[in-house]
N, C-alpha and C positions, 0 to 999 in steps of 0.2 A: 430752333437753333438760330441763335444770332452771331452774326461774322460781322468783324474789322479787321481791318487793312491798312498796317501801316509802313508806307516805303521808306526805308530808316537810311538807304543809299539807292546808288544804279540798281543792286541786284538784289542787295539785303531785302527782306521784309519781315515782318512782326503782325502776325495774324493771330487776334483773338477769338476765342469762339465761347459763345454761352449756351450754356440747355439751359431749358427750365428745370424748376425744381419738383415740378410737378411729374415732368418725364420722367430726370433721375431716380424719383422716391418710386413712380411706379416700377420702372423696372426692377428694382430693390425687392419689392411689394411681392412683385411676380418670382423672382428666384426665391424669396424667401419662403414662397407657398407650394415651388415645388422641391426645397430641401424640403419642407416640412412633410410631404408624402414618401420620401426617399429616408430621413435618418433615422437611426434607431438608438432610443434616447433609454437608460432602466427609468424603467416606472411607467410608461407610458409604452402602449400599443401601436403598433408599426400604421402610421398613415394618422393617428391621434394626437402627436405631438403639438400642443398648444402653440398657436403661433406668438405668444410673447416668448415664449422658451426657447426659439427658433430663431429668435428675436434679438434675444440676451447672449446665447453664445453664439450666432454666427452673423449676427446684423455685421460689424465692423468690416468681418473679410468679406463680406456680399459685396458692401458699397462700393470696398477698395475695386474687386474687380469688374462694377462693372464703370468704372469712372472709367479704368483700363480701356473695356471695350469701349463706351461712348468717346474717349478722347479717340481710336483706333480708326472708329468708323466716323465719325465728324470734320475729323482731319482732312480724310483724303473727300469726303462728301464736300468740307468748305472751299479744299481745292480746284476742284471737279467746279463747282459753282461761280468762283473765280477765276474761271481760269486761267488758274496757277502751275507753271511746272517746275518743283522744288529739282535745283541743280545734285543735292545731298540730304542725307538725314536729318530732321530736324532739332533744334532742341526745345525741350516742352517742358513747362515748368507751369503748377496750378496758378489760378490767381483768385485775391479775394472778392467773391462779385456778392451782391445782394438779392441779384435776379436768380441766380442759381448755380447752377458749376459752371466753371469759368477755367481755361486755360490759355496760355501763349506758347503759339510754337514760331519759333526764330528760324530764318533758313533763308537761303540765295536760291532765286530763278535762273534757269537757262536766260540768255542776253537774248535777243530780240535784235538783229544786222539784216542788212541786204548786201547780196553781193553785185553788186552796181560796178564794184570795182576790177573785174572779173574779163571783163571787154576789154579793156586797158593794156593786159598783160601782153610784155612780151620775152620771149626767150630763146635762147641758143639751142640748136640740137646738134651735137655734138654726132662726125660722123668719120668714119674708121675701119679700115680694113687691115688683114694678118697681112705681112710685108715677108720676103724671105728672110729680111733680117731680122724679123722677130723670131721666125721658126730654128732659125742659129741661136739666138738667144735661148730659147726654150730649151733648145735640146742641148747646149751649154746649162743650163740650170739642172734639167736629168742627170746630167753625170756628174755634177756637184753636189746633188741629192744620194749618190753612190758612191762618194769617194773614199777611202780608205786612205789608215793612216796610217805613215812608217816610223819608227823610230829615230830623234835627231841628237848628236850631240852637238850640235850649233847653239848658242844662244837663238830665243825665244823672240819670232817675229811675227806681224801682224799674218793673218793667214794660217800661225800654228796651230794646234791644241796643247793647253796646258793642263796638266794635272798637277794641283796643288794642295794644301792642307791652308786653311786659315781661320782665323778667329778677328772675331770685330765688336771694337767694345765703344758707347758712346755716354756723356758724362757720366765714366769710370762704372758702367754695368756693361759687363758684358750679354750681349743680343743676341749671339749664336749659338746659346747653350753649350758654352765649352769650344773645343774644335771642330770644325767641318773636314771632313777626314776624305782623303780621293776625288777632289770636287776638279773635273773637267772644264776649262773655258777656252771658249775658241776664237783668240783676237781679232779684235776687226769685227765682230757677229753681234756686241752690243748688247748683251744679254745680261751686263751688269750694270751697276747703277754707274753714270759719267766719270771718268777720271779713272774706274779700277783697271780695265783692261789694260790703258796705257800706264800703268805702270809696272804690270806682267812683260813688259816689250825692253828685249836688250838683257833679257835672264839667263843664267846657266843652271843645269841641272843641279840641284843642293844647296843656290842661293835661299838666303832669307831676309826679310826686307819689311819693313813697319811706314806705312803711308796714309795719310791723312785726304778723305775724298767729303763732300758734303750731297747726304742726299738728295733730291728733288724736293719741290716743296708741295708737289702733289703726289708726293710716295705713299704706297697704298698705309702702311703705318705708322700713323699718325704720330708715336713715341719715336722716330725716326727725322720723319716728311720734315726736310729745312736745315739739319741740324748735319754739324760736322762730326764725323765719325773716324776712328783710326782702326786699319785694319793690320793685323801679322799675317804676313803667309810665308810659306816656303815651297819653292818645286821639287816635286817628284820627279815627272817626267817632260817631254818636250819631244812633239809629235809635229810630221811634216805631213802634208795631203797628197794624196797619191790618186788623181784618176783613170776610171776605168776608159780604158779604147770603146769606142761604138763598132764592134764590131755583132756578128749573126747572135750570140750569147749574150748582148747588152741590149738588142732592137729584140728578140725575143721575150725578156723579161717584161716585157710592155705589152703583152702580148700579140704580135707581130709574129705569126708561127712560122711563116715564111724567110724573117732574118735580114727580111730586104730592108736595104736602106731607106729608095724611093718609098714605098709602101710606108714605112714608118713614119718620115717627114709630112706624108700626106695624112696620115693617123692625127701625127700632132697639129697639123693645122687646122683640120677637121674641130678637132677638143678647142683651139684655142679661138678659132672664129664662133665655135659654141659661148663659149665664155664671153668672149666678145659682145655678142649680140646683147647677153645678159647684162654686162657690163655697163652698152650704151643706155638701155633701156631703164638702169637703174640711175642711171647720170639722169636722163632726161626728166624720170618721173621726181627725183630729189628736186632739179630747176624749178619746175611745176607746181612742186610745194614753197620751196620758196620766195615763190614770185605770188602765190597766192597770200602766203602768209605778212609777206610786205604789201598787199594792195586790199587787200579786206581788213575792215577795223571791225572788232569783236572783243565787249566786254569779256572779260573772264572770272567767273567764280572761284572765290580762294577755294572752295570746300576739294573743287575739282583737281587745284593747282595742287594742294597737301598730299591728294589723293594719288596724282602723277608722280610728286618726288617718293613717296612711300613707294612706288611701285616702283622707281627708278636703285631705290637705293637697297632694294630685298636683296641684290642677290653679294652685297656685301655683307649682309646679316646669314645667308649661307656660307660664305666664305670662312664666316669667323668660326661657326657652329662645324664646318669640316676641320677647321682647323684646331679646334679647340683653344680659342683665344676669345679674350673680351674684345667685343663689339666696338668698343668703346676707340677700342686701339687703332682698328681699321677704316673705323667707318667717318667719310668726310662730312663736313658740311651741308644741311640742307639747303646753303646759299649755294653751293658749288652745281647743284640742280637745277635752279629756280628758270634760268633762262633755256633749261632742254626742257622741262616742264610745261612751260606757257608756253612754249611752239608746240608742244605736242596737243595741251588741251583746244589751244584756239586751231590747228588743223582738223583735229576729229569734231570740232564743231561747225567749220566750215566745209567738211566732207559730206559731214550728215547732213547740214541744208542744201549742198547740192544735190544729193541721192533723194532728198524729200521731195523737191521742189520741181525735179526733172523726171521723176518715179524711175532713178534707176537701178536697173538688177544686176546680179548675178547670177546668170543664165548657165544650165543645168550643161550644156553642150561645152561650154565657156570653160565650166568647173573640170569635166572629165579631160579637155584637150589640157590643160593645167596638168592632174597629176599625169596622163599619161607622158607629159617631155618629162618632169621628174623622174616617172618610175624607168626611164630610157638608160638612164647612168646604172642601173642594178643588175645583176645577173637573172637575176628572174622579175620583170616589168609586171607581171599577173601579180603577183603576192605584192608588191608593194600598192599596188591599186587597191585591192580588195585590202590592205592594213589602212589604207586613210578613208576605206567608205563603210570600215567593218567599230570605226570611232568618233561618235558625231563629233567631240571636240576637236577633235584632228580635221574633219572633212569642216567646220565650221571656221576655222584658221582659212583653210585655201579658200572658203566663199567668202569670207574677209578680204583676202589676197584681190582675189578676181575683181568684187564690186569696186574696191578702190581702182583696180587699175581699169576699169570701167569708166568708172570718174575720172581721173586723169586723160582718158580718150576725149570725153566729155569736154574739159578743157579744150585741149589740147585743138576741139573744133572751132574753139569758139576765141582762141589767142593770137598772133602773131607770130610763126617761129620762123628762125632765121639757122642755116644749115651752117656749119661749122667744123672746118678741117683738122681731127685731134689725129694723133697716133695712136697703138695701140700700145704703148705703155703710158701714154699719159690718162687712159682709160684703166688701165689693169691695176697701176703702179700710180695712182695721184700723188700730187706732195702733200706731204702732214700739215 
């Protein structure tokens, strides 16, 4: 076997590989000798079959596959000898040699970086405790999550619920398939696209009213996204909010069997210094990637980049398929990807040379202490244990979990960080 090597950019390369023709024909030689004890031809006696006969109907599909195999095994054998590590599949295409079979495979290498840059960093660690005034806030949001609604004959204000009928048509097709019949919105809540809600505000019941709003330009459908739109609607009804008192039957619902206030407020702070902690820990390790991603330079392979938006953009190819709609309609741009893509490839590249290069694991004790706070939130902690170690994909997700945040400890010995007085809603509640 003869190999070249050609670097056609940073990662590209273009590796040829020759056999002789002396290899190829033998092993040709060889399969063809043992079809010829294997087939049964009329006329000829099982293990007699003349090898020119052997020859004339199966020589062509012999060669074919064993160019197959030789290209299969020479590949990864010219790799292995160069060592070469193809970032993605390659592409292989025969070529015409004289010496004997000949092919090219094209394909991008992992980069080759140090992380030099790595000492350098430095970062905020963001630090925060629950305040009574959060625990007022929280248990203000609970009974806004229970409020119930009365009937108004007031004109429609922000804060109400409306129930309305409407239809909305954009250059002159309608999009809603006819009317939307009984449709609920709750002003102020923002659940529609910019401009509808306010113009539900200041309504009486059995108004009807035709208004013109312009979608987003990154609205999930694309026959929409950008584009002015006119909607009709008319109210039904118009609903005011009504909440429930905290009293022993609204702190019980939470389950608080006791009814007690104190008790409960110490429940919820309990939950929300949990979250909390989660919260900082996910702010700090997000820092940590970013400060690595801004101070490590690292080629990136397209093959890898195509690979990440493919993955990024599946789950609007399920959306469409639940929805029974073309694809086409929903699904945005591979440009709109491109930069959550290459942070994502060049981080898992720089994770993995850190984990290489420092042999670090994900320690079995590491793993269990993991699900066991998970399975903490469930009524029964045993059964959710035994469901992520009874499915290696599930149990291989949290040793994913753990080794990264392994690595990020890793960092995190080896950076500058600097402590940082946030609240806890600027932790729970960031700005978009």
């Amino acid at each position: 076997m003869q190999v070249s090597v050609e670097k056609t950019s940073e990662l590209s390369r273009k590796m040829i590989v020759t056999v002789s023709e002396d290899v190829v024909q033998g092993k040709v030689n060889e399969r063809l000798k043992s079809l010829a004890r294997e087939v049964k031809i009329d006329g000829f006696r099982p293990g007699k079959v003349p090898q020119k006969v052997v020859q004339k109907m199966y020589g062509a599909r012999v060669k074919e596959e064993i160019t197959g195999d030789l290209i299969q095994t020479n590949y990864f054998q010219a790799l292995q000898d160069n060592e070469l590590r193809p970032a993605g599949m390659p592409q292989i295409d025969p070529v015409e040699s004289e010496e004997g079979f000949s092919f090219a495979a094209v394909f991008e290498i992992y980069p080759e970086f140090t992380l030099d840059g790595v000492d350098g960093i430095e970062v905020s660690k963001a630090v925060a405790s629950v305040q009574e005034s959060d625990v007022d806030a929280m248990v203000a949001k609970l009974q806004e999550q229970k409020k119930d609604w009365q009937a108004s004959e007031q004109d429609s204000q922000t804060g109400d619920q409306v129930t309305i009928t409407f239809s909305g048509t954009c250059e002159g097709e309608n999009f809603t398939e006819g009317t939307v019949d009984e449709f609920q919105v709750e002003l102020g809540s923002k659940q529609m696209v910019p401009g509808f809600e306010d113009q539900l505000t200041g309504l009486a019941i059995g108004a009807k009213k035709t208004f013109e709003v312009t979608f987003p330009e990154d609205y999930g459908n694309q026959k929409l996204a950008g584009k002015p739109v006119e909607f009709a609607i008319e109210v039904l009804k118009i609903e005011t909010p009504s909440l429930p008192e905290i009293n022993e039957e609204f702190i019980k619902a939470y389950g608080i069997e006791s009814g007690d206030l104190a008790e409960f407020r110490t429940d919820v702070k309990n939950n929300m210094q949990r979250e909390l902690e989660q919260g900082l820990k996910t702010r700090l390790k997000n820092s940590v990637m970013d400060a690595l991603y801004d101070a490590v330079s690292v080629a990136l392979p397209k093959v890898m980049i195509d690979q990440e938006i493919e993955s990024l953009m599946k789950p609007y190819y399920e959306n469409a398929k639940k929805r029974n709609v073309d694809v086409n309609d929903i699904k945005p741009a591979t440009t709109d990807f491109e930069d959550q893509a290459k942070r994502r490839v060049a981080l898992g590249l720089i994770l993995a040379e850190i984990i290489q290069k420092n042999e670090i694991k994900a320690e079995a004790d590491d793993i269990r202490t993991v699900i066991n706070g998970m399975a903490q939130s469930y009524e029964d902690p045993e059964q959710v244990v035994n469901w992520y170690y009874g499915d290696k994909d599930r149990l291989a997700e949290i040793e994913q979990m753990v080794l990264e945040d392994a690595t990020v400890a890793w960092v995190l010995e080896k950076i500058k960080v600097t402590d940082e007085v946030v609240s806890f809603k600027e932790i729970m509640e960031p700005a978009a």
